[in-house]
C-alpha positions in Angstrom: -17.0 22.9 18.3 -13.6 23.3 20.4 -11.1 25.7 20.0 -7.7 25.2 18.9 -6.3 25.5 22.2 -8.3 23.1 23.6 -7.4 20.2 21.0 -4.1 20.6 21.4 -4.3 20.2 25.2 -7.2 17.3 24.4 -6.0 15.4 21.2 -5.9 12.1 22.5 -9.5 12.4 24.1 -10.4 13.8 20.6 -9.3 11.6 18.5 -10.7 8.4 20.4 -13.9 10.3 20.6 -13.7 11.0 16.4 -12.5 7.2 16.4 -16.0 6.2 17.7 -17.9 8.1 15.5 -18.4 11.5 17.0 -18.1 14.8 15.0 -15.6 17.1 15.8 -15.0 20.3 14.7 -11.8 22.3 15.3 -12.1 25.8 15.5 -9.9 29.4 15.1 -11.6 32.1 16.6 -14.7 30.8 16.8 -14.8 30.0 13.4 -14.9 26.3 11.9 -11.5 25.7 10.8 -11.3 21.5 10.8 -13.2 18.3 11.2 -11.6 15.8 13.0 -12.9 12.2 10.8 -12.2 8.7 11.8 -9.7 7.3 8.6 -11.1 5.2 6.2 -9.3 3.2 3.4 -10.5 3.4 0.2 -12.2 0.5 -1.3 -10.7 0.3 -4.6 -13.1 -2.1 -6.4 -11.3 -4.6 -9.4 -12.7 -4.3 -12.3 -12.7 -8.1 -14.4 -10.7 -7.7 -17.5 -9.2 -4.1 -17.0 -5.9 -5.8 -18.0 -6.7 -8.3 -21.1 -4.7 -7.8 -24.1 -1.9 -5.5 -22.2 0.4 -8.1 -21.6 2.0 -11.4 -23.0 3.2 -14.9 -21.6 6.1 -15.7 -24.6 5.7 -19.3 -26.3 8.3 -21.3 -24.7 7.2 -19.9 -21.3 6.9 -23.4 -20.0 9.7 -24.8 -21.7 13.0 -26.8 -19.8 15.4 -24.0 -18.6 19.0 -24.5 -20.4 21.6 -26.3 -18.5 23.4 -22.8 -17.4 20.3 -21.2 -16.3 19.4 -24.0 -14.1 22.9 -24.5 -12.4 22.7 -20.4 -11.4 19.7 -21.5 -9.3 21.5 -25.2 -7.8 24.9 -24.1 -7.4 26.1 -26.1 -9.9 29.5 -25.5 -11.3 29.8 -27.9 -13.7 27.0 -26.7 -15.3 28.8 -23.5 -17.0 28.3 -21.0 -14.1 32.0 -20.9 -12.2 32.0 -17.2 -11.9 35.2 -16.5 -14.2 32.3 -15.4 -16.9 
């Protein structure tokens, strides 16, 4: 246990010593106020089929884009995209 004092002057040291794996506890007083913890990220785990039947891919998803569509992504002015629109 280490008093708050102590940490502060110490944190570096403390938190590469929590970072390997030791247990530190902060205290106030005396009293346990803290534990210092090395951080782990939660392991959110996926779950097969948690989204089927929540979305939709429309019928003519694969379908030729029109003419005007496809000049907005070539540049191509003759194709109805001039910027007067």
């Amino acid at each position: 246990m280490i008093n708050i004092h102590e940490a502060k002057t110490h944190l570096s040291r403390l938190l590469q010593r929590a970072a390997a794996g030791e247990d530190i506890v902060i205290a106030k007083a005396g009293e346990p106020l803290v534990r210092l913890v090395p951080y782990q990220a939660e392991v959110t785990r996926r779950i097969p089929g948690a989204w089927k039947d929540k979305g939709w891919i429309a019928d003519d998803f694969d379908d030729p884009l029109p003419e005007e569509v496809l000049g907005t992504f070539y540049g191509d002015i003759e194709a109805g995209i001039d910027g007067d629109a």
